[in-house]
LUMFIFI-522900 format. One line per 10 residues: for each residue y, z, x of N, C-alpha, C. Coordinates in steps of 0.001 Angstrom, whole numbers, padded with zeros to 6 digits. Layout:
Y:Z:X:Y:Z:X:Y:Z:X | ...
# end
This chain:
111687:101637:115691:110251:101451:115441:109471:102030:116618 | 108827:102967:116270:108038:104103:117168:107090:103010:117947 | 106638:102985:119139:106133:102000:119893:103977:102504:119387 | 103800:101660:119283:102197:101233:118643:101296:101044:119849 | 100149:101730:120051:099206:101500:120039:098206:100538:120155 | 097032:100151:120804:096323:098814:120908:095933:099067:118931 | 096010:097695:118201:094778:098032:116751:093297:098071:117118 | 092755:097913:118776:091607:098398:118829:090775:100025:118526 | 092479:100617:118780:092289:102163:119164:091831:102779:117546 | 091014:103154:117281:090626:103502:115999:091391:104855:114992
092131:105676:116089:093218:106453:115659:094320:105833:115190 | 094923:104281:115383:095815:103953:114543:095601:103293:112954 | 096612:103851:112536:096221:103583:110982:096924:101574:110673 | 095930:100842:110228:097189:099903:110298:097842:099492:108741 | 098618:098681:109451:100050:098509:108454:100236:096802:108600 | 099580:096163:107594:099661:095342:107003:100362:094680:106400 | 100579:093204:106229:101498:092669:104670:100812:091112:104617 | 101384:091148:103155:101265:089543:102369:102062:089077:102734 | 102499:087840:103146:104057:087366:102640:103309:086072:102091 | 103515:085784:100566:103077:084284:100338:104554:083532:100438
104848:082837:100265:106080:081442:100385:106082:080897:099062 | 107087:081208:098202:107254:080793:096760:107530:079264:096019 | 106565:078243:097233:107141:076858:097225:105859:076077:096412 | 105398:076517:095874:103709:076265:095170:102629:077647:094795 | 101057:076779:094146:100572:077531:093992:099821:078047:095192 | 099219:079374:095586:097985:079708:096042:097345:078750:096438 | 096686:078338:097187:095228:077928:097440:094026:078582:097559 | 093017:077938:097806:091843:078843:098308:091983:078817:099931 | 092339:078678:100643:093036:078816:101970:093752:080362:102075 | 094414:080271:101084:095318:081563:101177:094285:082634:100660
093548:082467:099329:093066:083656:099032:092081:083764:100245 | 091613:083125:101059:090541:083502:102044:091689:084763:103473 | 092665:083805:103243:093451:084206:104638:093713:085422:104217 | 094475:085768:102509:094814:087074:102303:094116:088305:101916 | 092675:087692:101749:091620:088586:101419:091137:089484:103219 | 091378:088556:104108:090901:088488:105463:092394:090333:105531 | 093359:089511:105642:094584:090423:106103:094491:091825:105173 | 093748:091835:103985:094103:092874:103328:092554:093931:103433 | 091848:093451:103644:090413:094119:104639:090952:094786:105675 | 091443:093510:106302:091742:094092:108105:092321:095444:108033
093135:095657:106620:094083:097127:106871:093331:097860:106094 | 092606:097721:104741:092232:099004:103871:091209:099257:104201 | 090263:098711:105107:089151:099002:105485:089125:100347:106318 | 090234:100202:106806:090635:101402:107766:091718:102305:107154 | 091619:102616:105875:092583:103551:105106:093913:102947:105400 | 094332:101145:105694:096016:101558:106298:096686:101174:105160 | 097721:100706:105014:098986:100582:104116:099374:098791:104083 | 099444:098350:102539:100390:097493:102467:101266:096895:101725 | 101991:095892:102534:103207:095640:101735:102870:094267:101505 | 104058:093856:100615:103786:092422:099867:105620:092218:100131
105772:090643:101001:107122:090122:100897:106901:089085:100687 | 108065:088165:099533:108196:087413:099229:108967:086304:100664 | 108511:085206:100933:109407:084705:102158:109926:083379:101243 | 111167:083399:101290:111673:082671:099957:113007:081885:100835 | 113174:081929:102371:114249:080953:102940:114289:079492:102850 | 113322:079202:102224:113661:077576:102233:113716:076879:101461 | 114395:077285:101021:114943:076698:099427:115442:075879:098792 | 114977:074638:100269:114874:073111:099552:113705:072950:098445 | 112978:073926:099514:111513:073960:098605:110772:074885:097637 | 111817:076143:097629:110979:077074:096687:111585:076599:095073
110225:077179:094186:110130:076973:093318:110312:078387:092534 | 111412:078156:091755:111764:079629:091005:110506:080648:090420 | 109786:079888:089890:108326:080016:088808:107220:080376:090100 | 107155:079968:091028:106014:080274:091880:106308:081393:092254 | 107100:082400:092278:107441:083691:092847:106016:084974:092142 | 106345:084634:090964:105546:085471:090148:104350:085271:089864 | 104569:083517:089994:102572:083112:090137:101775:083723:091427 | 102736:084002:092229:101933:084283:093691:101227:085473:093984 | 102229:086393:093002:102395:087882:092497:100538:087901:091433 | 100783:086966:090478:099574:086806:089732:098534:086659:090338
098251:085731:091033:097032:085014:092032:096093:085805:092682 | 097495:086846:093467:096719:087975:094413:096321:089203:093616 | 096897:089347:092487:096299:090042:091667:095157:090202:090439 | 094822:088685:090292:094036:088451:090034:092734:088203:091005 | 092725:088190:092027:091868:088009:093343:091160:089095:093402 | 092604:090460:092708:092204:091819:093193:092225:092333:094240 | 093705:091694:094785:094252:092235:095953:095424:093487:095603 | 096029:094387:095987:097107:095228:095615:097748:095592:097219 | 098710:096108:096786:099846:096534:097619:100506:097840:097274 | 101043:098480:098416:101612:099947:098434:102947:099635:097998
103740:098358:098609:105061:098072:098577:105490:096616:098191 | 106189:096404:097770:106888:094805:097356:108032:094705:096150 | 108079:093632:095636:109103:093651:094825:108912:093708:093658 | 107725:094255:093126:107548:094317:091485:107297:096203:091531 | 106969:096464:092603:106449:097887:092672:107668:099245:094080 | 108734:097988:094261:109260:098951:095647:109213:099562:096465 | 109851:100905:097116:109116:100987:098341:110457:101215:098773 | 110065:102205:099921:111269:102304:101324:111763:101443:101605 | 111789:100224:102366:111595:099167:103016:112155:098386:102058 | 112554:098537:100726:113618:097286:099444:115007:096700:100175
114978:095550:100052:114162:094762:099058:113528:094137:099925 | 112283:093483:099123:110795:093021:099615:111138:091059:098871 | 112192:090811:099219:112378:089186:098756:113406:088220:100315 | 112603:088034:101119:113880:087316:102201:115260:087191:101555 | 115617:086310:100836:116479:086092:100448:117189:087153:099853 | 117276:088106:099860:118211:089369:099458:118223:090423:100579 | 117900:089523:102001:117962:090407:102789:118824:089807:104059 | 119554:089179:103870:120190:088124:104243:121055:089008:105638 | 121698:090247:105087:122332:091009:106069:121869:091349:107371 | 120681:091864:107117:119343:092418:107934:119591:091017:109301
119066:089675:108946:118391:089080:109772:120190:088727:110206 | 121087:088470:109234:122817:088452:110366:123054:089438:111249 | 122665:090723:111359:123025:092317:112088:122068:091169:113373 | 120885:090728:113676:120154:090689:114715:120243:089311:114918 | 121042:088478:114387:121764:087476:115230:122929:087727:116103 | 123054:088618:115306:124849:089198:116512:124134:090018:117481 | 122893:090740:117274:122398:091391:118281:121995:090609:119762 | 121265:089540:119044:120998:088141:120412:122141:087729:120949 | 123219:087426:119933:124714:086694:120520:125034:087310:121759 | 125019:088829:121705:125364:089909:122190:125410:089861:123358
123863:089786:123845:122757:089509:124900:122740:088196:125597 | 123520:087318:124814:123937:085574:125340:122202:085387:125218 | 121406:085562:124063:119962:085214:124159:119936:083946:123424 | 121078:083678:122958:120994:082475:121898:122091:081546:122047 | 122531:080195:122130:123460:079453:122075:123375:078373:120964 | 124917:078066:120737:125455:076899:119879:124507:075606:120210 | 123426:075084:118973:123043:073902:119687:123718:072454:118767 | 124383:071366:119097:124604:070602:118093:123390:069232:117583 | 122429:069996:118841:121277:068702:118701:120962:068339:117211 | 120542:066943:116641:119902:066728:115440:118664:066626:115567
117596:066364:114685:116000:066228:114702:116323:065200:115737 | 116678:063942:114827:116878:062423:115731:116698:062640:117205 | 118137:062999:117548:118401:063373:119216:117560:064152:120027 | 116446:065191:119193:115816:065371:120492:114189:064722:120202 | 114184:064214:119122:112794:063050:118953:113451:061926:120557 | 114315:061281:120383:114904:060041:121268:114921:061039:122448 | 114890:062000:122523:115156:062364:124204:113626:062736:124659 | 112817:063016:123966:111428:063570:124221:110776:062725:124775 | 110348:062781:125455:109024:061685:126599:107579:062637:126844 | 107401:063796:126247:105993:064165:126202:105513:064440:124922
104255:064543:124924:103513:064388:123893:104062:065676:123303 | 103361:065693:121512:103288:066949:121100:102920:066653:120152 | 102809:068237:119393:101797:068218:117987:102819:067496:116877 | 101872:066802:116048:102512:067142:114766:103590:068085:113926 | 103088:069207:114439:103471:070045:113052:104212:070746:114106 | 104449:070722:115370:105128:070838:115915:106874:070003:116637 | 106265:069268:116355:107663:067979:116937:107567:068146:118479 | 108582:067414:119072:109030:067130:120079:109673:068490:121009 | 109585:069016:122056:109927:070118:122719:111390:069813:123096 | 112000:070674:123125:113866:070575:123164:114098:070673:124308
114728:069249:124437:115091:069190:126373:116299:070009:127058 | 116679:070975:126177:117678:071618:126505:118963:071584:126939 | 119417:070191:126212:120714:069516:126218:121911:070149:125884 | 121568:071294:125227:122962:072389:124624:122844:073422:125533 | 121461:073909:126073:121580:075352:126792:122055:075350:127612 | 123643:074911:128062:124384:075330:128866:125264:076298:128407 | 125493:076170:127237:126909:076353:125994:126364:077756:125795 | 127959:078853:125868:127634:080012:125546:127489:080023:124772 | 127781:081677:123943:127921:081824:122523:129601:081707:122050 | 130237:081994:123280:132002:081727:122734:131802:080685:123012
131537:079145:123288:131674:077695:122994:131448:077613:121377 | 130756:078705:120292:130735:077633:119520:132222:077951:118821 | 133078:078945:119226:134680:078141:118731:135194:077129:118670 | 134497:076416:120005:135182:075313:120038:134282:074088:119358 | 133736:074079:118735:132782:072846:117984:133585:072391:116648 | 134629:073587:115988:135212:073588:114835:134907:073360:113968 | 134551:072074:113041:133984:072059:111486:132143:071010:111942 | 131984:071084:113308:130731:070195:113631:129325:071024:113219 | 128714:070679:112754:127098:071640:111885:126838:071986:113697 | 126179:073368:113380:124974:073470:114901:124676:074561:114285
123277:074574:115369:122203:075759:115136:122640:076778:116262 | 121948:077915:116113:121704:078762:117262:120502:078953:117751 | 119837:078490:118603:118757:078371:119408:118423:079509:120606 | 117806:080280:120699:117230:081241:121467:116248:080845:122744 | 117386:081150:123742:116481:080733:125755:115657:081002:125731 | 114127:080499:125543:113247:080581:125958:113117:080635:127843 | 112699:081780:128270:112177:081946:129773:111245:080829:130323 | 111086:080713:131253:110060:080477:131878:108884:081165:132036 | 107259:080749:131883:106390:081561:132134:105565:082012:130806 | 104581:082060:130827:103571:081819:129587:103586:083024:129184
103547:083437:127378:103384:084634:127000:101527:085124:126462 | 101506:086465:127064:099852:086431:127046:099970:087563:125488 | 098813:087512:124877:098689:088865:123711:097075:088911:123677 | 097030:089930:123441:095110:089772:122920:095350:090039:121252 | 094859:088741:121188:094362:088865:119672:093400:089267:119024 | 093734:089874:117969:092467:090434:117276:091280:089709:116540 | 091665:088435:117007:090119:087474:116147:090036:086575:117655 | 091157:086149:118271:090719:085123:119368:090854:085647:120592 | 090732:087410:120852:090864:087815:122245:091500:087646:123069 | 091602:087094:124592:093090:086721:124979:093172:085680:125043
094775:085457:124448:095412:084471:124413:096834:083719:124954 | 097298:082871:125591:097947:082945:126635:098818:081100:126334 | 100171:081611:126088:101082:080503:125621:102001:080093:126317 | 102385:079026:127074:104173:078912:127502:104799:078241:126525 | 106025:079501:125936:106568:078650:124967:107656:077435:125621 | 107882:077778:126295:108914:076578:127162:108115:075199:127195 | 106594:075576:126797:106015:073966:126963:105725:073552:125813 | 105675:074516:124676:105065:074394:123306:106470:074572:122846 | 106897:073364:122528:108589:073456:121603:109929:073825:122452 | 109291:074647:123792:110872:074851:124178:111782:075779:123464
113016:075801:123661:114035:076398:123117:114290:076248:121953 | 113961:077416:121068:113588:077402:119189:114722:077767:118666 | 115021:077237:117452:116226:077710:116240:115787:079032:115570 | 116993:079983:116019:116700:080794:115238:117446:081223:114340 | 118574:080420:113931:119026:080492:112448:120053:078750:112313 | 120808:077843:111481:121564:077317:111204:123152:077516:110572 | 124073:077139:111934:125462:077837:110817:125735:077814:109675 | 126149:078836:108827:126265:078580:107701:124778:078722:106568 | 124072:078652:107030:122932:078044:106196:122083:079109:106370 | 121795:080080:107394:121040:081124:107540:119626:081152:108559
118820:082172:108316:117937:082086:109238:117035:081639:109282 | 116010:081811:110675:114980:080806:110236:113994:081321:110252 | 112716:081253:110033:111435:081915:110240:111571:082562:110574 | 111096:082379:112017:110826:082827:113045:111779:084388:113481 | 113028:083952:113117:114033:085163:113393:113886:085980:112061 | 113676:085841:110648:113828:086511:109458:111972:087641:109818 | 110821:086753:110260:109896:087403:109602:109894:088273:110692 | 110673:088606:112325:110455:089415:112676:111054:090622:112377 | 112106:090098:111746:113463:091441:111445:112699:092428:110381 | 111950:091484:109601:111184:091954:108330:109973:093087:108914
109408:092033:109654:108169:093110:110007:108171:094427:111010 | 109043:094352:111531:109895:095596:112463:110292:096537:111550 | 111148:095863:111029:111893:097315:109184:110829:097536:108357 | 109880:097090:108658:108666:097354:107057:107539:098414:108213 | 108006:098103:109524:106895:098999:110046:105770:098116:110231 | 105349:097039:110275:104137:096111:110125:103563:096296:111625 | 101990:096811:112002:101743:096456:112860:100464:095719:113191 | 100319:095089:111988:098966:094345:112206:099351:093157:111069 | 099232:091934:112139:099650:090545:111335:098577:089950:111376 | 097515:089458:110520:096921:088539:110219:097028:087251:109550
096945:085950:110203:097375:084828:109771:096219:083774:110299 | 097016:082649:109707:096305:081042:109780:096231:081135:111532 | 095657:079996:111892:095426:079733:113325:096616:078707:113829 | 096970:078377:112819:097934:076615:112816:099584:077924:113374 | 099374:079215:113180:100609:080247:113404:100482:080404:115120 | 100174:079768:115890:099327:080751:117114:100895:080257:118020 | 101388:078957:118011:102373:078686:118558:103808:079548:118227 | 103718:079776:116742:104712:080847:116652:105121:082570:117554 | 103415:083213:117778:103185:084284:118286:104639:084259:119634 | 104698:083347:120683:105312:083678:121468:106494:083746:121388
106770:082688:120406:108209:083099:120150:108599:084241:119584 | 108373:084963:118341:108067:085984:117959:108105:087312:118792 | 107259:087479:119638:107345:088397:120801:108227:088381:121782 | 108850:087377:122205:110334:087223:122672:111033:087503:121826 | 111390:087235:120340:112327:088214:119222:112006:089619:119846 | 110800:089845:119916:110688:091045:119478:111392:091955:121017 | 111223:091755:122275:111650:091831:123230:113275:092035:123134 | 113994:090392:122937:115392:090930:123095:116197:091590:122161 | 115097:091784:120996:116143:092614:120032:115462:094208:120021 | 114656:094479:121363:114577:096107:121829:113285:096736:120813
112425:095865:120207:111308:095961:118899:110261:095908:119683 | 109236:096722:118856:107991:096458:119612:107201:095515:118506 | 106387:094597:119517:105668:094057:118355:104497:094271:117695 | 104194:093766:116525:102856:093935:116149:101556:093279:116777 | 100200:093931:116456:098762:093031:116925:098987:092252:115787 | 098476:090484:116427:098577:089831:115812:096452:089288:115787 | 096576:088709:114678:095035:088363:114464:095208:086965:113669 | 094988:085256:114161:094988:084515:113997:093462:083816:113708 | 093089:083580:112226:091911:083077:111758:091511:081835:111647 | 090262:081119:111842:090691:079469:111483:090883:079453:110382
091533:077777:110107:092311:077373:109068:091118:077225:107926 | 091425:076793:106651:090359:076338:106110:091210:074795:105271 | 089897:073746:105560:090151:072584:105155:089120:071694:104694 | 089725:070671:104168:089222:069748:103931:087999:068445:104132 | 086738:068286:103782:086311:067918:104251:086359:066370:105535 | 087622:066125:105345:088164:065215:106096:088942:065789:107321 | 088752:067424:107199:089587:067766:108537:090827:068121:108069 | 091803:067702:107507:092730:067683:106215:092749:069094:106084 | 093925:069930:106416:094462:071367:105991:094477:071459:104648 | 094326:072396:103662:094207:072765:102338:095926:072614:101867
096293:071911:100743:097725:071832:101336:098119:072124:099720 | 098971:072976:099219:099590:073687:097672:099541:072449:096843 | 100159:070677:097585:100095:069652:096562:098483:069408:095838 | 097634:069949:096125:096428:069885:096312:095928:070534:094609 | 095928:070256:093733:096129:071267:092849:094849:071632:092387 | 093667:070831:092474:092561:071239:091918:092005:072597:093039 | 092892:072698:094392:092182:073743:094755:093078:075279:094586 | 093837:075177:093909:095097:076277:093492:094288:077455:092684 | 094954:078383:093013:093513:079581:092444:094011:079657:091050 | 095501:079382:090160:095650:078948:088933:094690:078302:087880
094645:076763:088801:093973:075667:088124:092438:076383:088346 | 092251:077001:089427:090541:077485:089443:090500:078677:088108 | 091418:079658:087946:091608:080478:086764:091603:079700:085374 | 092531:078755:085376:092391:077910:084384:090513:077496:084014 | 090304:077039:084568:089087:076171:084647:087752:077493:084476 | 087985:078451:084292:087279:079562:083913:086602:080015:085211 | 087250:080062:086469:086377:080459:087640:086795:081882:087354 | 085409:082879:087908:085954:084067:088186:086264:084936:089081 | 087016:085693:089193:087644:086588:091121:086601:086655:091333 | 085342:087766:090904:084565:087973:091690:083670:087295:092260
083088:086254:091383:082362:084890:092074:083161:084437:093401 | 084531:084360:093127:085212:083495:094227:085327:084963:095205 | 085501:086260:095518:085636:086302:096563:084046:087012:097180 | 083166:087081:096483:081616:086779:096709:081192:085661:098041 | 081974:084262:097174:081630:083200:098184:082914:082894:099323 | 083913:083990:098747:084608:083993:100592:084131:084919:101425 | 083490:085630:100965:082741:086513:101780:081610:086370:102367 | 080993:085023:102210:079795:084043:102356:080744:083786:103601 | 081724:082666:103602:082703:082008:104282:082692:082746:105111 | 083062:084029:105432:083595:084987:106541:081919:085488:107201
081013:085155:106862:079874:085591:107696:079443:086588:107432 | 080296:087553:106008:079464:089081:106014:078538:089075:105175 | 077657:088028:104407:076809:088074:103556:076358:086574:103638 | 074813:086541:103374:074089:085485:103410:074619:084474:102003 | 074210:085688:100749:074129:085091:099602:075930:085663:098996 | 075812:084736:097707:077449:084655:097300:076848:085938:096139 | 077294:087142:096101:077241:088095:095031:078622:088234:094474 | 078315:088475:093032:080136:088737:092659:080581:089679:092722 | 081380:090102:093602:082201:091283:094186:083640:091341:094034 | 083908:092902:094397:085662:092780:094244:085611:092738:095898
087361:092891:096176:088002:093263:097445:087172:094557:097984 | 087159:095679:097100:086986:096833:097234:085229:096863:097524 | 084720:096443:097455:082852:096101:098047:083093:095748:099150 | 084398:095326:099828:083524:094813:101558:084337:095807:102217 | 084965:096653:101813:085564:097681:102808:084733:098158:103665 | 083662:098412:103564:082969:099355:104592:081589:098247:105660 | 081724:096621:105058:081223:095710:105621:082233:094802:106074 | 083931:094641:106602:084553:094087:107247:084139:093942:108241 | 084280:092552:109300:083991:092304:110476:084966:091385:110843 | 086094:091563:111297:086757:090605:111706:085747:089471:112912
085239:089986:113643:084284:089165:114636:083720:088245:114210 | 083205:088416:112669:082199:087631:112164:082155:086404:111878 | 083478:086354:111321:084253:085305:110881:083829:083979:111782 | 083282:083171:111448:082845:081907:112104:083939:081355:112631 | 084044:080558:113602:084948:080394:115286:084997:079104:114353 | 084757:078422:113561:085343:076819:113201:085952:076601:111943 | 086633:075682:111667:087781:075956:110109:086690:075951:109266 | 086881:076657:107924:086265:076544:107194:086626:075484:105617 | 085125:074704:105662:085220:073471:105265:084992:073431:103857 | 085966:073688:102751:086066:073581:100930:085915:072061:100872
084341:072065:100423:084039:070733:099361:083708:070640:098087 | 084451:069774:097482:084268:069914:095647:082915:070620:094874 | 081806:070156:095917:081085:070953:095066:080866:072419:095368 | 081760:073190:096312:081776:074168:096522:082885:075204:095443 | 083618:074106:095357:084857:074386:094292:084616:074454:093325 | 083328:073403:092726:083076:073664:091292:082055:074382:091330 | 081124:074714:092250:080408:076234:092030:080873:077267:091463 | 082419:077099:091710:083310:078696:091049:083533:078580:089489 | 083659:077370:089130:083942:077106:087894:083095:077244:086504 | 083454:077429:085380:082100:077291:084592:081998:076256:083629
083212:075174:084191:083195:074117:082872:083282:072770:084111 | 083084:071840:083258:083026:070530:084395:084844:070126:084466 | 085253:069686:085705:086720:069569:086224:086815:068326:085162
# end
């Protein structure tokens, strides 16, 4: 992967992607986030792809694959590449790419960047004595990172992960919506899993392998992603990759503060289709949302190309209340 460019520099073309998660429907969260990511690139003539991220498959739902496929296409979003339309870069489904993200676990092994961990959730909740987020857990006291990668012969039929050394020392990036930004992952989570024996990879290690082979150099995401960035860029480091500009947006939620969450169904862009809302009304008034227009006009994707502002985008989550929801609609819920 040819080394990139600032995405400030206006000579680079960027290179974009979807990835929705096939574990529910859409929200209006997502169509805001993916309307945001798919501006950020065609506004500027760039390219994109659409991947399915389908590893967790306690939770994906067979049927949501193709609804997700629907949603964004009904939004009137499109793509250069993915799995209904192909592309260099096939296949465009995590889960059939299973080889890919094993080649760059043996690549870390390699490097001793990763060790056998046998910790459980339990054991490092009970060992943790500092605070932390929610949605983060407890930071890993590093009870295994002594253990090479030839120790895990000796564990024999015992479950463990492989967890990747986090350094010492905060990772900085300038982001493209929050400017600079500056993380120690050693304090935010510590030493991260980047795949489970047997069981495969994890995020964090799959979406970089992905976005390196697809060429991706402009990631736009949720804000609730910002803790991921450093880890990520350490993938991207010991497996010799350059990484992408990343651009982290606020979340959009609930009037209680409350993240927009797929169980959520009256706000699913389905049930809003159902209910006779139409794309262009709805991305009219995400385009209200994002600051580039006073009034909600009904527009496609293709009307704000030449009025994108990533800047614009208001600095606080943006707050979906029912009667904003049933503004889209034309029948009573």
């Amino acid at each position: 992967m040819p080394d990139l460019q600032t995405a400030n520099d206006s000579r680079i073309i960027p290179s974009g992607r979807l990835a929705p998660s096939p574990t529910g429907g859409l929200h209006l969260g997502h169509a805001r986030t993916f309307l945001i990511a798919w501006l950020a690139a065609r506004s500027r003539a760039g390219r994109m792809a659409l991947r399915v991220e389908d590893l967790d498959a306690s939770r994906v739902r067979p049927e949501a694959r193709q609804a997700a496929l629907d949603d964004l296409a009904w939004l009137g979003l499109d793509w250069d590449e993915g799995p209904d339309v192909g592309g260099p870069c096939a296949p465009y489904v995590q889960s059939e790419r299973l080889e890919l993200y094993a080649a760059a676990l043996e690549a870390l092994k390699s490097r001793e960047a990763v060790y056998p961990c046998i910790c459980t959730r339990a054991d490092i909740q009970r060992a943790a004595s500092a605070p932390h987020s929610e949605d983060e857990g407890p930071s890993y006291p590093g009870t295994c990172s002594r253990r090479s990668v030839a120790d895990a012969r000796n564990l024999g039929d015992r479950p463990f992960a492989w967890r990747f050394r986090v350094p010492t020392g905060a990772i900085a990036w300038q982001d493209l919506y929050q400017g600079a930004v500056s993380v120690d992952p050693a304090l935010a989570g510590g030493d991260f899993l980047v795949a489970r024996n047997g069981v495969g990879p994890s995020y964090q290690l799959a979406v970089v392998v992905d976005d390196a082979a697809m060429g991706i150099n402009q990631v736009i995401r949720g804000a609730d992603l910002v803790t991921s960035t450093p880890r990520q860029i350490l993938l991207y480091r010991a497996l010799g990759l350059t990484a992408p500009e990343f651009g982290h947006i606020p979340l959009a939620v609930s009037p209680d503060g409350r993240r927009l969450a797929k169980r959520d169904g009256s706000l699913k862009l389905a049930t809003l289709r159902e209910r006779g809302a139409e794309p262009r009304r709805l991305v009219g008034s995400l385009a209200v949302s994002c600051g580039w227009s006073e009034t909600a006009v009904p527009s496609s994707p293709q009307d704000w190309l030449d009025r994108f502002d990533l800047g614009r985008i208001p600095a606080d989550p943006w707050v979906v209340t029912p009667m904003w929801v049933q503004s889209l609609v034309n029948v009573p819920p």
